[in-house]
C-alpha positions in Angstrom: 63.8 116.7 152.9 63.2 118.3 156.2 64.4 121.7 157.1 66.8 120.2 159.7 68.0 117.7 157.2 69.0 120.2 154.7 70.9 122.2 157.0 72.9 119.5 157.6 73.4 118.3 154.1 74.7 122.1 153.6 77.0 122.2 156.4 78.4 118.7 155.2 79.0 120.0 151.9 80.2 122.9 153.2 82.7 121.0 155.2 83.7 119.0 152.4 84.2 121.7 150.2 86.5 123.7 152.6 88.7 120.3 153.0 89.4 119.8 149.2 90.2 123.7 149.2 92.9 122.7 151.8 94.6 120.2 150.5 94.1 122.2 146.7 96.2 124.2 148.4 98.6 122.7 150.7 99.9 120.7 147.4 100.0 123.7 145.3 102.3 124.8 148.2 104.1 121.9 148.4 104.8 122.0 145.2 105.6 125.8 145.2 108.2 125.5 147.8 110.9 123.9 145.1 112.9 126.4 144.2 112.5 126.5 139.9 114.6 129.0 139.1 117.4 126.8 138.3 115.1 126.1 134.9 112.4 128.8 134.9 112.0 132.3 134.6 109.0 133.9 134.1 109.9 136.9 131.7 112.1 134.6 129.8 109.7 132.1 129.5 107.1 134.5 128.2 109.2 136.5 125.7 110.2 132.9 124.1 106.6 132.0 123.8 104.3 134.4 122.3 101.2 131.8 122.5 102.0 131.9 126.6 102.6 135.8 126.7 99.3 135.9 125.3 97.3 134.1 127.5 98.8 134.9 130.4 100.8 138.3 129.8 103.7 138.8 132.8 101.8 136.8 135.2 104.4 134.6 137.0 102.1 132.7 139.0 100.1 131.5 135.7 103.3 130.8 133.7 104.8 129.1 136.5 101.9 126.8 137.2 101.4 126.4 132.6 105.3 125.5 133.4 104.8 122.8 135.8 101.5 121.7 134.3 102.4 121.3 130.6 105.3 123.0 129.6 107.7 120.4 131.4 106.5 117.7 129.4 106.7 119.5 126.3 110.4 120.6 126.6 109.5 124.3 126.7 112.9 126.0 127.4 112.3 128.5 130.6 115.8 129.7 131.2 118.6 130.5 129.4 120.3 128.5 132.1 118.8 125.2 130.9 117.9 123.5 127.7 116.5 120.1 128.4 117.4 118.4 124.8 120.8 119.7 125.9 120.4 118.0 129.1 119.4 115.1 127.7 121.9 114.7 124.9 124.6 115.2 126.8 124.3 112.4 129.8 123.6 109.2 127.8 122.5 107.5 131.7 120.1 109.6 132.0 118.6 108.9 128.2 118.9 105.5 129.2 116.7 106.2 132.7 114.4 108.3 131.5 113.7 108.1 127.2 111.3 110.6 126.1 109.8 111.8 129.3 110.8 115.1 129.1 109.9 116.3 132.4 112.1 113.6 134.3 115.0 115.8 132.9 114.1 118.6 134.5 113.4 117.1 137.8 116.9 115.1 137.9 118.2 118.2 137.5 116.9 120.1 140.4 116.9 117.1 142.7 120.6 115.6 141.8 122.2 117.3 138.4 123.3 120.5 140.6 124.9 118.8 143.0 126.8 116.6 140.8 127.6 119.4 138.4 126.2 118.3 135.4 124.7 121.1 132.9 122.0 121.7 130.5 123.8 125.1 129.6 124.2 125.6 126.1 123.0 124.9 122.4 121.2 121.4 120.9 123.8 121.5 118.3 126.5 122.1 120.4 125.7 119.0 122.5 124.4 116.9 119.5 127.8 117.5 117.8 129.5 116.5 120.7 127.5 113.4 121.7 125.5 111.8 118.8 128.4 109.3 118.0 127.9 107.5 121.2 123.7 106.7 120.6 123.6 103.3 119.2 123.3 102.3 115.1 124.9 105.5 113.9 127.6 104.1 112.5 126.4 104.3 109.2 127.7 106.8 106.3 124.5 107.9 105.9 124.5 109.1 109.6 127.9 111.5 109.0 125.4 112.9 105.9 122.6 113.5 108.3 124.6 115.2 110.4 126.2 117.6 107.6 122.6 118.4 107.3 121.6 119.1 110.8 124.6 121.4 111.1 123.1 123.8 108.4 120.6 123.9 110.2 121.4 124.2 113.4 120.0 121.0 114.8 116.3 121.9 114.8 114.1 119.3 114.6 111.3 121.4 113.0 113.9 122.7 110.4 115.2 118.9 109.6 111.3 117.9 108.9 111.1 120.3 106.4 114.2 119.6 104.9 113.2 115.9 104.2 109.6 117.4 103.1 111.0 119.3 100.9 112.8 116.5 99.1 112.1 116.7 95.2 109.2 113.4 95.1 110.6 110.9 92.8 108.7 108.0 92.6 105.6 106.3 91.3 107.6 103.4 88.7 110.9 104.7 88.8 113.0 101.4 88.1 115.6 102.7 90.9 112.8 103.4 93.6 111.9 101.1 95.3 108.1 100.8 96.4 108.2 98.8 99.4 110.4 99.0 102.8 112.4 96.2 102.0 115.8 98.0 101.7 115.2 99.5 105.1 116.3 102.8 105.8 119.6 103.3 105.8 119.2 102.7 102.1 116.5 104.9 101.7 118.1 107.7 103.7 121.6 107.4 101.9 119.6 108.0 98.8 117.7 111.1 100.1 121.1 112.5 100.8 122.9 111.6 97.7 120.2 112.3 95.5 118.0 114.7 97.3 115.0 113.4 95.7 113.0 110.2 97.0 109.5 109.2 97.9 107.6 108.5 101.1 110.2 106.1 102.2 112.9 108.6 101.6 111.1 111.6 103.2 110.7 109.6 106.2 114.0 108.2 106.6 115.6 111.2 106.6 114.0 112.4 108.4 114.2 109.5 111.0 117.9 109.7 111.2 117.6 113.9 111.1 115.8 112.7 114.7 117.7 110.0 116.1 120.7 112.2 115.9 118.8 114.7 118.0 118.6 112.3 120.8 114.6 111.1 120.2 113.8 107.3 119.6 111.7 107.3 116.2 110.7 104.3 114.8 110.1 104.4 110.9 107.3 102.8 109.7 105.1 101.3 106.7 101.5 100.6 106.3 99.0 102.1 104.2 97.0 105.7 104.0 93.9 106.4 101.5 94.6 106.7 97.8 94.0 109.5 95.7 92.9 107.0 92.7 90.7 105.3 95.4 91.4 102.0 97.5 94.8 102.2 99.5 98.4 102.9 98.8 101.3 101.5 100.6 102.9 104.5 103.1 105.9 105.1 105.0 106.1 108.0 108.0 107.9 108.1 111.3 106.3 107.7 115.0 108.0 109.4 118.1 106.7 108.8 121.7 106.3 111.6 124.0 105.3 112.2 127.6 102.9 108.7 127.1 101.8 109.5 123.6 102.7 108.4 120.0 102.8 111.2 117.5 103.5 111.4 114.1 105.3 112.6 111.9 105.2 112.8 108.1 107.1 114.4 105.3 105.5 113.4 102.6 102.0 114.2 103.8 103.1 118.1 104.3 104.7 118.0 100.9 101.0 117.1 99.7 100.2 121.1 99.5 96.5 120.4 99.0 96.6 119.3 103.2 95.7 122.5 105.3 97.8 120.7 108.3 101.5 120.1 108.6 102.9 117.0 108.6 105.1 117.7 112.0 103.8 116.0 115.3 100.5 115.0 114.3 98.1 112.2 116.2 96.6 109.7 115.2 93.2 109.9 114.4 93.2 114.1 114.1 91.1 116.0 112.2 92.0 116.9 108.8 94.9 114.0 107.9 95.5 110.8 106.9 93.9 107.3 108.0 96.8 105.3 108.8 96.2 101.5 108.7 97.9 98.4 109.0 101.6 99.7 109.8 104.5 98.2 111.0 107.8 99.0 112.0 110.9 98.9 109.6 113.9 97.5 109.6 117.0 99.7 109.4 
Protein backbone atom coordinates (compact mmCIF):
# COMPACT_ATOMS: atom_id res chain seq x y z
CA UNK A 1 0.00 0.00 0.00
CA UNK A 2 1.26 3.41 -1.01
CA UNK A 3 2.24 6.03 1.45
CA UNK A 4 -0.65 8.24 0.20
CA UNK A 5 -3.01 5.31 0.48
CA UNK A 6 -2.23 4.67 4.07
CA UNK A 7 -2.64 8.06 5.13
CA UNK A 8 -5.96 7.87 4.07
CA UNK A 9 -6.87 4.56 5.42
CA UNK A 10 -5.68 6.18 8.89
CA UNK A 11 -7.59 9.28 8.61
CA UNK A 12 -10.70 7.07 7.75
CA UNK A 13 -10.33 5.04 10.65
CA UNK A 14 -9.56 7.81 12.52
CA UNK A 15 -12.77 9.34 11.50
CA UNK A 16 -14.67 6.35 12.10
CA UNK A 17 -13.44 5.84 15.38
CA UNK A 18 -14.19 9.49 16.62
CA UNK A 19 -17.91 8.95 15.28
CA UNK A 20 -18.64 5.71 17.32
CA UNK A 21 -17.00 7.70 20.35
CA UNK A 22 -19.88 10.16 19.72
CA UNK A 23 -22.63 8.47 19.61
CA UNK A 24 -20.94 6.00 22.70
CA UNK A 25 -21.44 8.92 24.27
CA UNK A 26 -24.37 10.91 23.24
CA UNK A 27 -26.51 7.57 24.41
CA UNK A 28 -24.72 7.21 27.52
CA UNK A 29 -26.01 10.84 27.90
CA UNK A 30 -29.21 10.20 26.84
CA UNK A 31 -29.56 7.67 28.92
CA UNK A 32 -27.93 9.68 31.86
CA UNK A 33 -30.29 12.47 31.64
CA UNK A 34 -33.32 10.29 33.45
CA UNK A 35 -33.45 11.17 36.68
CA UNK A 36 -32.81 7.49 38.79
CA UNK A 37 -33.07 8.55 41.94
CA UNK A 38 -36.56 7.69 42.43
CA UNK A 39 -34.95 3.86 42.54
CA UNK A 40 -31.23 4.26 42.93
CA UNK A 41 -28.78 5.49 45.26
CA UNK A 42 -25.45 4.94 45.00
CA UNK A 43 -24.31 4.55 48.74
CA UNK A 44 -27.31 2.54 49.39
CA UNK A 45 -26.86 0.47 46.67
CA UNK A 46 -23.30 -0.33 47.55
CA UNK A 47 -23.66 -0.91 51.34
CA UNK A 48 -26.52 -3.62 50.23
CA UNK A 49 -24.20 -5.27 47.97
CA UNK A 50 -20.85 -6.17 49.23
CA UNK A 51 -19.84 -8.06 45.72
CA UNK A 52 -20.58 -4.32 44.04
CA UNK A 53 -18.77 -2.26 46.89
CA UNK A 54 -16.01 -4.38 46.02
CA UNK A 55 -15.63 -3.96 42.58
CA UNK A 56 -16.47 -0.70 42.36
CA UNK A 57 -16.03 0.99 45.95
CA UNK A 58 -18.19 4.52 46.17
CA UNK A 59 -17.95 5.17 42.61
CA UNK A 60 -21.41 6.43 41.53
CA UNK A 61 -20.84 6.53 37.99
CA UNK A 62 -19.79 2.65 37.89
CA UNK A 63 -22.68 1.55 40.15
CA UNK A 64 -25.01 3.56 38.34
CA UNK A 65 -24.05 2.35 34.93
CA UNK A 66 -23.68 -1.90 36.80
CA UNK A 67 -27.41 -0.52 37.89
CA UNK A 68 -28.63 0.15 34.49
CA UNK A 69 -26.65 -2.55 32.81
CA UNK A 70 -27.36 -5.62 35.06
CA UNK A 71 -28.72 -4.85 38.26
CA UNK A 72 -32.25 -3.83 36.82
CA UNK A 73 -32.77 -7.10 35.36
CA UNK A 74 -31.79 -8.78 38.34
CA UNK A 75 -34.11 -7.02 40.81
CA UNK A 76 -31.19 -5.55 42.82
CA UNK A 77 -32.93 -3.17 45.28
CA UNK A 78 -31.08 0.49 44.94
CA UNK A 79 -33.24 2.51 47.24
CA UNK A 80 -34.93 2.14 50.21
CA UNK A 81 -37.61 4.03 48.39
CA UNK A 82 -38.31 1.14 46.05
CA UNK A 83 -38.48 -2.63 46.11
CA UNK A 84 -39.32 -3.97 42.74
CA UNK A 85 -40.94 -7.45 44.00
CA UNK A 86 -42.93 -5.04 46.07
CA UNK A 87 -43.82 -3.22 42.96
CA UNK A 88 -44.59 -5.95 41.27
CA UNK A 89 -46.78 -7.77 43.78
CA UNK A 90 -48.69 -5.20 44.54
CA UNK A 91 -50.26 -4.07 40.90
CA UNK A 92 -51.56 -7.37 39.47
CA UNK A 93 -51.81 -5.11 35.69
CA UNK A 94 -48.62 -4.67 35.65
CA UNK A 95 -47.68 -8.59 36.47
CA UNK A 96 -50.01 -9.19 33.83
CA UNK A 97 -47.98 -6.56 31.23
CA UNK A 98 -44.78 -7.31 32.13
CA UNK A 99 -44.15 -11.16 33.91
CA UNK A 100 -40.73 -11.73 34.95
CA UNK A 101 -38.93 -8.83 33.25
CA UNK A 102 -37.81 -7.26 36.06
CA UNK A 103 -36.49 -4.18 34.63
CA UNK A 104 -39.94 -3.21 32.95
CA UNK A 105 -40.90 -2.51 36.66
CA UNK A 106 -38.63 -0.20 37.24
CA UNK A 107 -39.06 1.78 34.09
CA UNK A 108 -43.05 1.89 34.48
CA UNK A 109 -42.28 3.32 37.51
CA UNK A 110 -40.20 6.24 36.52
CA UNK A 111 -42.11 6.84 33.26
CA UNK A 112 -45.94 6.46 34.68
CA UNK A 113 -46.04 4.85 38.51
CA UNK A 114 -45.14 8.44 39.97
CA UNK A 115 -47.54 10.18 38.42
CA UNK A 116 -50.31 7.90 39.10
CA UNK A 117 -49.12 7.32 42.69
CA UNK A 118 -48.53 3.86 42.81
CA UNK A 119 -45.62 2.60 45.27
CA UNK A 120 -42.92 0.13 45.51
CA UNK A 121 -42.30 1.43 49.18
CA UNK A 122 -42.24 -1.22 51.68
CA UNK A 123 -41.55 -4.98 52.50
CA UNK A 124 -42.03 -8.36 50.07
CA UNK A 125 -43.92 -9.75 52.85
CA UNK A 126 -45.90 -6.88 53.54
CA UNK A 127 -47.16 -6.85 49.90
CA UNK A 128 -47.27 -10.61 49.44
CA UNK A 129 -49.58 -10.81 52.54
CA UNK A 130 -51.62 -8.37 51.26
CA UNK A 131 -51.93 -9.50 47.58
CA UNK A 132 -51.08 -13.29 47.01
CA UNK A 133 -54.89 -14.21 47.31
CA UNK A 134 -55.69 -12.40 44.10
CA UNK A 135 -52.79 -14.58 41.72
CA UNK A 136 -54.60 -17.28 40.13
CA UNK A 137 -54.83 -21.27 41.46
CA UNK A 138 -54.16 -20.34 45.15
CA UNK A 139 -57.11 -21.45 46.32
CA UNK A 140 -55.86 -24.52 47.57
CA UNK A 141 -55.34 -25.38 51.46
CA UNK A 142 -52.02 -26.14 50.77
CA UNK A 143 -51.54 -22.50 49.57
CA UNK A 144 -52.75 -20.92 53.26
CA UNK A 145 -49.82 -23.69 54.55
CA UNK A 146 -47.28 -22.17 52.24
CA UNK A 147 -48.01 -19.07 53.35
CA UNK A 148 -47.77 -19.85 57.26
CA UNK A 149 -44.34 -20.83 56.02
CA UNK A 150 -43.32 -17.82 54.08
CA UNK A 151 -44.40 -15.68 57.07
CA UNK A 152 -41.63 -17.26 59.34
CA UNK A 153 -39.62 -16.44 57.14
CA UNK A 154 -40.23 -13.39 55.97
CA UNK A 155 -41.04 -14.03 52.47
CA UNK A 156 -37.57 -14.66 51.14
CA UNK A 157 -37.35 -16.70 48.34
CA UNK A 158 -33.69 -17.84 49.12
CA UNK A 159 -34.94 -18.76 52.72
CA UNK A 160 -38.25 -20.76 51.31
CA UNK A 161 -35.66 -22.90 48.94
CA UNK A 162 -33.95 -24.02 51.81
CA UNK A 163 -36.81 -24.64 53.74
CA UNK A 164 -38.13 -27.20 51.16
CA UNK A 165 -34.35 -28.53 50.88
CA UNK A 166 -34.23 -29.13 54.00
CA UNK A 167 -37.24 -31.36 54.05
CA UNK A 168 -36.42 -34.76 55.89
CA UNK A 169 -36.06 -37.21 52.29
CA UNK A 170 -38.52 -39.86 52.54
CA UNK A 171 -38.73 -41.94 49.74
CA UNK A 172 -37.17 -44.65 47.70
CA UNK A 173 -40.39 -47.58 48.22
CA UNK A 174 -42.24 -45.98 50.74
CA UNK A 175 -45.89 -47.42 50.00
CA UNK A 176 -47.30 -43.78 50.70
CA UNK A 177 -44.81 -41.92 48.27
CA UNK A 178 -45.49 -41.83 45.42
CA UNK A 179 -42.66 -42.11 42.65
CA UNK A 180 -44.00 -40.43 39.71
CA UNK A 181 -45.80 -36.88 39.17
CA UNK A 182 -49.11 -38.23 38.75
CA UNK A 183 -50.79 -36.74 41.93
CA UNK A 184 -49.54 -33.33 40.77
CA UNK A 185 -48.44 -30.95 43.21
CA UNK A 186 -50.83 -29.76 45.26
CA UNK A 187 -50.70 -33.29 46.63
CA UNK A 188 -47.24 -33.37 46.82
CA UNK A 189 -46.99 -29.96 48.49
CA UNK A 190 -49.84 -30.63 51.05
CA UNK A 191 -47.73 -33.49 52.09
CA UNK A 192 -44.49 -31.58 52.46
CA UNK A 193 -46.38 -29.37 54.78
CA UNK A 194 -48.23 -31.86 56.80
CA UNK A 195 -45.50 -34.21 57.07
CA UNK A 196 -42.39 -32.24 56.55
CA UNK A 197 -40.75 -35.04 54.94
CA UNK A 198 -41.00 -35.93 51.09
CA UNK A 199 -38.90 -36.68 48.10
CA UNK A 200 -37.87 -34.86 44.98
CA UNK A 201 -41.43 -34.24 44.09
CA UNK A 202 -42.14 -32.76 47.53
CA UNK A 203 -38.93 -30.66 47.70
CA UNK A 204 -39.97 -29.08 44.57
CA UNK A 205 -43.49 -28.44 45.16
CA UNK A 206 -42.99 -26.66 47.99
CA UNK A 207 -41.04 -25.06 47.04
CA UNK A 208 -43.08 -24.08 43.75
CA UNK A 209 -45.88 -22.77 45.74
CA UNK A 210 -43.18 -21.07 48.36
CA UNK A 211 -42.56 -19.07 44.74
CA UNK A 212 -45.77 -18.61 43.18
CA UNK A 213 -46.85 -16.88 46.36
CA UNK A 214 -44.01 -14.49 45.89
CA UNK A 215 -45.36 -13.27 42.72
CA UNK A 216 -42.84 -15.51 40.19
CA UNK A 217 -44.40 -17.98 37.54
CA UNK A 218 -42.55 -21.41 38.26
CA UNK A 219 -43.44 -24.28 36.48
CA UNK A 220 -42.74 -27.65 38.29
CA UNK A 221 -41.41 -30.20 36.35
CA UNK A 222 -40.38 -34.06 35.86
CA UNK A 223 -37.86 -35.75 33.78
CA UNK A 224 -34.88 -37.59 34.56
CA UNK A 225 -31.12 -36.72 36.02
CA UNK A 226 -28.11 -39.38 36.28
CA UNK A 227 -28.32 -42.18 38.77
CA UNK A 228 -26.06 -42.78 41.44
CA UNK A 229 -26.55 -46.81 40.85
CA UNK A 230 -25.88 -45.94 37.12
CA UNK A 231 -28.59 -45.47 34.18
CA UNK A 232 -31.25 -42.75 34.95
CA UNK A 233 -33.67 -41.91 37.69
CA UNK A 234 -36.96 -40.23 37.32
CA UNK A 235 -36.59 -36.31 38.78
CA UNK A 236 -38.68 -33.52 39.69
CA UNK A 237 -37.31 -29.70 40.17
CA UNK A 238 -38.82 -26.29 39.42
CA UNK A 239 -37.97 -23.79 36.32
CA UNK A 240 -38.44 -19.89 36.69
CA UNK A 241 -37.93 -17.55 33.66
CA UNK A 242 -35.98 -14.44 34.14
CA UNK A 243 -35.02 -11.40 32.04
CA UNK A 244 -35.11 -14.10 28.74
CA UNK A 245 -33.60 -17.01 30.58
CA UNK A 246 -34.86 -20.27 32.25
CA UNK A 247 -33.18 -21.11 35.51
CA UNK A 248 -33.49 -23.68 37.82
CA UNK A 249 -34.04 -24.49 40.72
CA UNK A 250 -33.75 -27.62 42.82
CA UNK A 251 -34.22 -28.79 46.39
CA UNK A 252 -33.33 -31.91 46.29
CA UNK A 253 -30.13 -31.56 44.44
CA UNK A 254 -28.69 -29.05 47.28
CA UNK A 255 -29.96 -31.50 49.91
CA UNK A 256 -27.46 -34.01 48.07
CA UNK A 257 -24.42 -32.61 50.42
CA UNK A 258 -21.82 -34.42 48.25
CA UNK A 259 -22.69 -31.35 45.34
CA UNK A 260 -20.25 -28.36 45.85
CA UNK A 261 -23.06 -26.04 44.12
CA UNK A 262 -26.47 -24.96 45.56
CA UNK A 263 -29.37 -25.98 44.16
CA UNK A 264 -30.91 -22.16 43.93
CA UNK A 265 -31.03 -20.55 40.45
CA UNK A 266 -28.93 -22.80 38.58
CA UNK A 267 -28.70 -23.14 34.37
CA UNK A 268 -28.97 -25.54 32.52
CA UNK A 269 -26.03 -27.11 31.35
CA UNK A 270 -23.49 -25.46 34.29
CA UNK A 271 -20.64 -26.83 35.47
CA UNK A 272 -20.67 -29.00 38.38
CA UNK A 273 -24.72 -30.22 38.34
CA UNK A 274 -27.04 -32.34 37.05
CA UNK A 275 -27.87 -33.45 33.32
CA UNK A 276 -31.43 -32.89 33.13
CA UNK A 277 -33.18 -34.87 30.33
CA UNK A 278 -36.42 -35.49 28.90
CA UNK A 279 -38.65 -33.20 31.30
CA UNK A 280 -41.94 -31.95 31.22
CA UNK A 281 -44.15 -29.90 32.91
CA UNK A 282 -46.57 -31.02 35.73
CA UNK A 283 -49.84 -30.82 36.34
CA UNK A 284 -51.04 -29.13 39.56
Amino acid sequence: MGTKQGRIVVHLLAAFLAVFAFLACTRDVSARKTDYSPVFNASYYAERYPDLKAAYGTNANRLLTHFLTFGMSEGRQASEDFNVDVYRNNYPDLRAAFGEDKKQYYLHYLNYGIKEGRSGKGTVQAASQAGWRGIPGTDHPSYEQAAAVLDSLGWNLGSAFNWSANLTYYGHGKADMPETGDPGTRWFASFGFNNHKGNCFVMAATFYEFAKLCGYAPRQVVGYVPSARGGITIHSWVEIDEGGQTYVYDPDFQYNKKNAVSGFKLQYGQKGTWRYQDYHQMHE
